[in-house]
C-alpha positions in Angstrom: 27.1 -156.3 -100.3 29.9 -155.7 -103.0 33.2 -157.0 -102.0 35.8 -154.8 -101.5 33.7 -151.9 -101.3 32.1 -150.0 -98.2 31.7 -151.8 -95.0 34.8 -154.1 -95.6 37.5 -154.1 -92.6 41.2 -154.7 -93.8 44.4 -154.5 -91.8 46.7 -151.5 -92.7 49.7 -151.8 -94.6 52.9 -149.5 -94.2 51.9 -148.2 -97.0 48.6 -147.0 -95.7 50.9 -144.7 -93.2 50.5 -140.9 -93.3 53.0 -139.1 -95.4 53.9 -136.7 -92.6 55.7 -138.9 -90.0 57.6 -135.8 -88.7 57.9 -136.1 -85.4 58.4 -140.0 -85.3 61.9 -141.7 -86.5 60.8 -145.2 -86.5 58.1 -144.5 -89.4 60.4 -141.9 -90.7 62.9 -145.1 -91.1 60.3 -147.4 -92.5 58.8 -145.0 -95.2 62.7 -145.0 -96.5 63.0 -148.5 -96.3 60.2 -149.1 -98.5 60.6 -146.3 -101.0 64.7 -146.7 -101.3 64.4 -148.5 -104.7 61.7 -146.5 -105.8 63.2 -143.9 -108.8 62.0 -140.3 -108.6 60.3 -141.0 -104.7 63.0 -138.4 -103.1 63.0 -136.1 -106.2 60.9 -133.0 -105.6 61.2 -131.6 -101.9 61.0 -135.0 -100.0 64.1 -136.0 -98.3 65.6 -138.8 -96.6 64.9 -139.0 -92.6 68.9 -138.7 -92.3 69.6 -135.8 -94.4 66.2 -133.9 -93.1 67.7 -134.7 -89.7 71.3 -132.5 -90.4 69.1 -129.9 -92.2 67.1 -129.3 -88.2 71.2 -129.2 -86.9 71.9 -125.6 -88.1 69.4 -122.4 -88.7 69.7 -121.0 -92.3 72.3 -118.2 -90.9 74.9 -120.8 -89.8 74.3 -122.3 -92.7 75.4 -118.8 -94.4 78.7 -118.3 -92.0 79.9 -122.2 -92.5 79.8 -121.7 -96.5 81.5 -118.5 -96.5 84.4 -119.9 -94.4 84.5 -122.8 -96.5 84.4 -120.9 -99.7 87.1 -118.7 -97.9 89.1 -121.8 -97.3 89.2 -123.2 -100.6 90.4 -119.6 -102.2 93.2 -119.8 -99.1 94.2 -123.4 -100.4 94.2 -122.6 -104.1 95.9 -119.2 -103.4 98.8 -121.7 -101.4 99.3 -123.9 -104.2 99.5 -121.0 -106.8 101.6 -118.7 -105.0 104.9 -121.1 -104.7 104.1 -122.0 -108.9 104.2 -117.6 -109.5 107.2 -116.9 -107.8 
């Protein structure tokens, strides 16, 4: 029997982990810990367990309603700082 090939028993690494840890944070956690260092790993869809975690916070139309009011708020605060320079 080759070594290494079929038959062989090994002991799982974290790395061995499914890529899909959705539903649990503790293998959520250690997939970032393992891949923080790693350039390009979050590049291309795949986000870190904290930031995925605000994305579940708000559905895509609060999402809509919180930029407008802060887009509205920025125009209100340049506006304020314009106006006293025009009079």
């Amino acid at each position: 029997m080759a070594s290494g090939k079929h038959g062989e028993h090994r002991k799982p690494s974290r790395g061995d982990a499914p890529r899909e840890t959705e539903g649990d944070p503790i293998a959520d956690y250690r997939e970032w810990a393992d891949h923080r260092y790693d350039p390009g790993y979050y590049t291309g869809g795949r986000l870190p367990p904290t930031i995925r975690a605000y994305q579940k916070i708000f559905k895509p139309r609060d999402k809509k309603i919180i930029l407008a009011l802060l887009i509205l708020a920025g125009i209100v605060v340049v506006l304020g700082t314009i106006w006293p320079l025009i009079r």
